[in-house]
TORPA-709665 format. One record per residue (C-alpha): residue number from 0; residue in three letters; x, y, z. Coordinates in steps of 0.5 Angstrom, whole numbers, plus 2048, in hexadecimal, padded with zeros to 3 digits. Each point is the difference from the previous one (the first is absolute). Example, Ala and Ser with C-alpha at 12.3 -4.5 7.8 and 13.67 -1.06 7.14 Angstrom:
2
SITE   seq   type     x     y     z
SITE     0    Ala   819   7F7   810
SITE     1    Ser   802   807   7FE
//
This chain:
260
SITE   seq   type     x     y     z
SITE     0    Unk   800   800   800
SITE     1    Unk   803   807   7FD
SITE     2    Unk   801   804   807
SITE     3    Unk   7FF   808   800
SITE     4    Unk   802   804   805
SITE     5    Unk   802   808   7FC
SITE     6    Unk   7FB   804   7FF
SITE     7    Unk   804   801   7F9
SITE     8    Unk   7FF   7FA   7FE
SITE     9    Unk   7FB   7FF   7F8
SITE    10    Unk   7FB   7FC   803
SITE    11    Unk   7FE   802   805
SITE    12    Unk   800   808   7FE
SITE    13    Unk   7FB   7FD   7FB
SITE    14    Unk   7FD   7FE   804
SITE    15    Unk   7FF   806   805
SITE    16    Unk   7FE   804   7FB
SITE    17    Unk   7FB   7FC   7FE
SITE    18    Unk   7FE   800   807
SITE    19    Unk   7FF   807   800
SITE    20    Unk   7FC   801   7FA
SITE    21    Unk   7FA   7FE   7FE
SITE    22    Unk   802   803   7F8
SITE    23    Unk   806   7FB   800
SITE    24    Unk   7FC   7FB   802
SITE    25    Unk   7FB   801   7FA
SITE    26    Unk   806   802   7FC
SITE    27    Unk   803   7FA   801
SITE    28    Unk   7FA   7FC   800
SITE    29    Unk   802   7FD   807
SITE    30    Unk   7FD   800   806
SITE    31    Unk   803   7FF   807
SITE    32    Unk   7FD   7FB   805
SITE    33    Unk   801   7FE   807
SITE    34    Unk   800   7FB   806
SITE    35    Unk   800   7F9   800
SITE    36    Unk   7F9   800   7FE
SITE    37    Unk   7FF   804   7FA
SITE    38    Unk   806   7FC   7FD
SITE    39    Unk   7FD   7FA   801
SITE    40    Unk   7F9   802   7FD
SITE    41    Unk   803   802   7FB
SITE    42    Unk   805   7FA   7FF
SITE    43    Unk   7FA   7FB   801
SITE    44    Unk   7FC   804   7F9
SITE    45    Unk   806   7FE   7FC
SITE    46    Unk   802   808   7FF
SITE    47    Unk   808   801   7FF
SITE    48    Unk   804   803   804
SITE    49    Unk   805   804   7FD
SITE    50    Unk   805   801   807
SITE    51    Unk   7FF   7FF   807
SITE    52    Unk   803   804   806
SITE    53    Unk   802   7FD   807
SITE    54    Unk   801   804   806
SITE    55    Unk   806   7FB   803
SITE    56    Unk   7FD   800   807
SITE    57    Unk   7FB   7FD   7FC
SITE    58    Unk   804   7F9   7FD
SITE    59    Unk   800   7FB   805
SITE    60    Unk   7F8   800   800
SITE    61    Unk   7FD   7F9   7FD
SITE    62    Unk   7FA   804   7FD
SITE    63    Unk   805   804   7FC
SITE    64    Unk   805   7FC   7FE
SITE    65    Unk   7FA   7FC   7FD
SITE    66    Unk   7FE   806   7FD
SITE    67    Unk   806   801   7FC
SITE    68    Unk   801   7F9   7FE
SITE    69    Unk   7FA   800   7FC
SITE    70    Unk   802   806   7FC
SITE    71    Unk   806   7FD   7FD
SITE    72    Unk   800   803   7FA
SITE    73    Unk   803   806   803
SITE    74    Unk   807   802   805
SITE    75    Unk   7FD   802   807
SITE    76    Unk   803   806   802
SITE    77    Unk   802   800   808
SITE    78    Unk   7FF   808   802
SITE    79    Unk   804   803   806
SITE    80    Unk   7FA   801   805
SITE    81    Unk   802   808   800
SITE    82    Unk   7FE   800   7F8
SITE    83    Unk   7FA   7FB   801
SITE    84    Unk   7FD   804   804
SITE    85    Unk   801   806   7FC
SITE    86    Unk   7FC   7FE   7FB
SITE    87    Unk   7FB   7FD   803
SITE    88    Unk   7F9   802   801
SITE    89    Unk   7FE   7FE   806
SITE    90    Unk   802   802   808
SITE    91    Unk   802   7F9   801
SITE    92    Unk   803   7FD   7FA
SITE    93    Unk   7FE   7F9   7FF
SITE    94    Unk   807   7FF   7FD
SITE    95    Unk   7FF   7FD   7F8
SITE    96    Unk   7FD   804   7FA
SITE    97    Unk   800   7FF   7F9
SITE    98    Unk   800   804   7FA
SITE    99    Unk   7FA   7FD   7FB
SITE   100    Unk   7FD   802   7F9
SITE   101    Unk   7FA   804   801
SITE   102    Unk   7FA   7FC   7FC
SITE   103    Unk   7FD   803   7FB
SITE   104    Unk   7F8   7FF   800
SITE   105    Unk   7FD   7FC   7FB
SITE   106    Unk   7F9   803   7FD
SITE   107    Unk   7FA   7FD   804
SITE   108    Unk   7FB   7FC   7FC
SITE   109    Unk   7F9   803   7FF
SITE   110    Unk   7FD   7F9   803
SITE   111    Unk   806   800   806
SITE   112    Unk   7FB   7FE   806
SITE   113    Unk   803   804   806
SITE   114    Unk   804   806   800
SITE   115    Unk   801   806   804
SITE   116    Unk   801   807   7FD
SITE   117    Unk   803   806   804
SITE   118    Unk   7FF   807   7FD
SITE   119    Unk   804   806   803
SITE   120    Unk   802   7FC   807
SITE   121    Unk   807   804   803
SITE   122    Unk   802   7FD   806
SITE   123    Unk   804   7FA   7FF
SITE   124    Unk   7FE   7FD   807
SITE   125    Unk   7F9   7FF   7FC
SITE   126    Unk   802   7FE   7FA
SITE   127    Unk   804   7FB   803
SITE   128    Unk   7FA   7FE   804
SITE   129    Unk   7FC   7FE   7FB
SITE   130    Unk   805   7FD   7FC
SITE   131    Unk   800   7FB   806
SITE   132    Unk   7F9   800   800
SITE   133    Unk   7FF   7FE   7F9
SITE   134    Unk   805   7FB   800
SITE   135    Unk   7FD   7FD   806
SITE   136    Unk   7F9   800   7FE
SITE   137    Unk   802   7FC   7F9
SITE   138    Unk   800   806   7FB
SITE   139    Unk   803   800   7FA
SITE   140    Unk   802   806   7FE
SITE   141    Unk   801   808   803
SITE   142    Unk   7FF   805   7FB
SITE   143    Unk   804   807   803
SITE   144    Unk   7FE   807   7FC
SITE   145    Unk   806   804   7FF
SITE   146    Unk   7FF   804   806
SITE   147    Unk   800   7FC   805
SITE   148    Unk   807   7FE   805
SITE   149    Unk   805   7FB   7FC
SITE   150    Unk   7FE   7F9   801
SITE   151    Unk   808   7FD   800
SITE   152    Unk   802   806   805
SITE   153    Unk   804   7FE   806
SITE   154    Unk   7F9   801   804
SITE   155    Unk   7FC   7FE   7FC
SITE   156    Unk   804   7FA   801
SITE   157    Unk   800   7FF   807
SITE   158    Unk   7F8   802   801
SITE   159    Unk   7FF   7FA   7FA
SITE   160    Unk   804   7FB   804
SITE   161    Unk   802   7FB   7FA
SITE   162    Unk   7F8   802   7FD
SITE   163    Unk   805   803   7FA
SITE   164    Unk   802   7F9   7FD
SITE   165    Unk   7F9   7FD   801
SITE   166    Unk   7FC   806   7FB
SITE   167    Unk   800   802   7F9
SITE   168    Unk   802   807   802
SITE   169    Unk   7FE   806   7FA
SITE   170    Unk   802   806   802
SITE   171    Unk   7FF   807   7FB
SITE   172    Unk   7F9   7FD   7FF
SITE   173    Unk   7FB   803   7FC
SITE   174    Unk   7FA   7FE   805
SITE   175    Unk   7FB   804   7FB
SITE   176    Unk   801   7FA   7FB
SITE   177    Unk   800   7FA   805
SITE   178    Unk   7FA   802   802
SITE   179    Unk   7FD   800   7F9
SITE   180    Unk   804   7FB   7FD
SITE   181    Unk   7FE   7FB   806
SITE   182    Unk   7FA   7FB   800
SITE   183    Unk   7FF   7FF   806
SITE   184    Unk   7FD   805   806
SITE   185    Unk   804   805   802
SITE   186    Unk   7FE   803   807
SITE   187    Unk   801   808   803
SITE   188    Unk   802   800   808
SITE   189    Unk   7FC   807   801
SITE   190    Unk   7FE   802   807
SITE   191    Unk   7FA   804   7FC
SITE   192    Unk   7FE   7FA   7FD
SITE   193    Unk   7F8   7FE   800
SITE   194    Unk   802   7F8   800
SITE   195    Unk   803   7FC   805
SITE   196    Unk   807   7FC   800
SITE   197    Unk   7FC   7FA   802
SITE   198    Unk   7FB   801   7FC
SITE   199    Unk   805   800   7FA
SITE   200    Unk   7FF   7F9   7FC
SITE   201    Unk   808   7FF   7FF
SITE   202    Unk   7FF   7F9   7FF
SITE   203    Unk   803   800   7F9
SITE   204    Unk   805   803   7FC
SITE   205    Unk   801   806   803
SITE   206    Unk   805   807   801
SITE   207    Unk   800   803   806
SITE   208    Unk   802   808   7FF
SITE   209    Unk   803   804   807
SITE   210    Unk   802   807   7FF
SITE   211    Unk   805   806   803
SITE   212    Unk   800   800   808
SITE   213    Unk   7FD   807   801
SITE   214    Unk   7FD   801   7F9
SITE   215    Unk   7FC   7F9   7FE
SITE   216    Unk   800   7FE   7FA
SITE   217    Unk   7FF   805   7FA
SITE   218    Unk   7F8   801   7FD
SITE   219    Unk   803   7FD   7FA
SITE   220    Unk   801   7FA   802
SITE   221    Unk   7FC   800   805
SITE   222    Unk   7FA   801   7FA
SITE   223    Unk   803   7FC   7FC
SITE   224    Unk   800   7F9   805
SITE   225    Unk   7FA   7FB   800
SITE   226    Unk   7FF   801   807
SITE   227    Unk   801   805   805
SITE   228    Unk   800   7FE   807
SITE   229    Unk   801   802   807
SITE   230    Unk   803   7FD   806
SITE   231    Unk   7FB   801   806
SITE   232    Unk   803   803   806
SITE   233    Unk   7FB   800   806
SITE   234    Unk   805   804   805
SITE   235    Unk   803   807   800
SITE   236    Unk   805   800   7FB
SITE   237    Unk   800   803   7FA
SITE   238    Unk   804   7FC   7FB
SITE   239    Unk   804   7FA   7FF
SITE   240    Unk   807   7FF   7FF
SITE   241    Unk   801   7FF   7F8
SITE   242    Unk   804   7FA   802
SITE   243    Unk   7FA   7FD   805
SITE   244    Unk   7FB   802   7FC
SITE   245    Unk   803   7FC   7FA
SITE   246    Unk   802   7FA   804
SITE   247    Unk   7FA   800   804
SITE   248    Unk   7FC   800   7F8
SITE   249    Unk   805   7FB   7FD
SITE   250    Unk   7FD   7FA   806
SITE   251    Unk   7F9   802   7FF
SITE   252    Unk   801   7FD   7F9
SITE   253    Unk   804   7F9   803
SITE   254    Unk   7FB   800   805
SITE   255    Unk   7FB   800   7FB
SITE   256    Unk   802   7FC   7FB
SITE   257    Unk   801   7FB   806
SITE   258    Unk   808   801   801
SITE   259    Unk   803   7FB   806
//
């Protein structure tokens, strides 16, 4: 294993920069994931691995030696814990990242059964939640508009917890035309709708639609979907939390479609 202990050194000032910025990720078209966790979800999707990093107080643990064992198609890189810890995220580095090529979305098929679209949602912590709930609630696809938060950030990343790998993720989406396009039901989360959630028939090929955390979805797609429905809050909050609304409107649609 290659070791790596100055700050000058190729690799690993590549890879700060890629840390650091998120126009170097897109430019590259790499994205930068870390902990055990998320490496292992992404090693279990088949998805390549183009370089992994391992802090070295971390080396003599079982788990990752396993880990990096099943990436042999690259030379792990040991970091001094000083320059691991400097490109890490997180306060407490779990001690393994990978550097992996950001997936491009495939187009979604008009007759896809279950999917998930987010238009203008800009907090990553909800962006990463509802990838989380899509891919635990057995979604296909997620379709993000341009404005919404990158999908393939590190906090996205973190927030998603191995979602990522399990989902067709098409960013940059025209919603407008998805929704045309599409065959099934497409359902509006509106506070202001006339018709219950639980009201709603999500039985069969269905998408849901969730907006901006404060603004809602816009009144064109919201005009333009088959259903708009509400959530019913019987207490005193105004509002949901974008991403609870939509987790809580991804498992009705198991729940009825009789879900284990």
């Amino acid at each position: 294993m290659k070791s790596v202990a100055s700050r000058d050194n190729a690799a690993y000032r590549s890879l700060a920069k890629l840390a650091a910025s998120a126009a170097e990720r897109r430019k590259r078209g790499l994205s930068v994931i870390e902990g055990v966790h998320l490496v292992e979800a992404c090693l279990d999707a088949g998805h390549p691995v183009a370089q992994l990093f391992a802090a070295r107080r971390a080396l003599a643990d079982g788990r990752l030696q396993g880990l990096l064992a099943r990436a042999p198609g690259t030379e792990p890189i040991a970091l001094a814990d000083a320059l691991f810890d400097a490109v890490s995220g997180v306060e407490s580095p779990a001690g393994v990242l990978a550097l992996v090529p950001t997936p491009a979305g495939r187009p979604v098929p008009p007759a896809a059964s279950f999917c998930l679209a987010l238009e203008d949602v800009q907090d990553p912590g909800n962006v990463g939640t509802l990838l989380r709930s899509a891919a635990a609630a057995g979604v296909g696809h997620v379709l993000l508009s341009r404005t919404c938060a990158f999908a393939w950030s590190p906090k996205v990343l973190r927030a998603g917890q191995g979602a990522h790998f399990a989902l067709n993720i098409v960013e940059g989406a025209d919603l407008g035309g998805f929704v045309s396009a599409f065959a099934g039901k497409t359902v509006a989360l509106c506070g202001e709708a006339g018709v219950s959630l639980y009201e709603t028939d999500l039985r069969g090929p269905v998408a849901l639609l969730v907006g901006n955390e404060g603004a809602g979805l816009s009144p064109e797609l919201e005009q333009a979907a088959t259903v708009r429905a509400r959530i019913p809050m019987p207490g005193r909050a105004e509002s949901l939390n974008a991403g609870v609304a939509g987790s809580i409107a991804l498992f009705e649609a198991v729940r009825q479609r009789g879900g284990k």
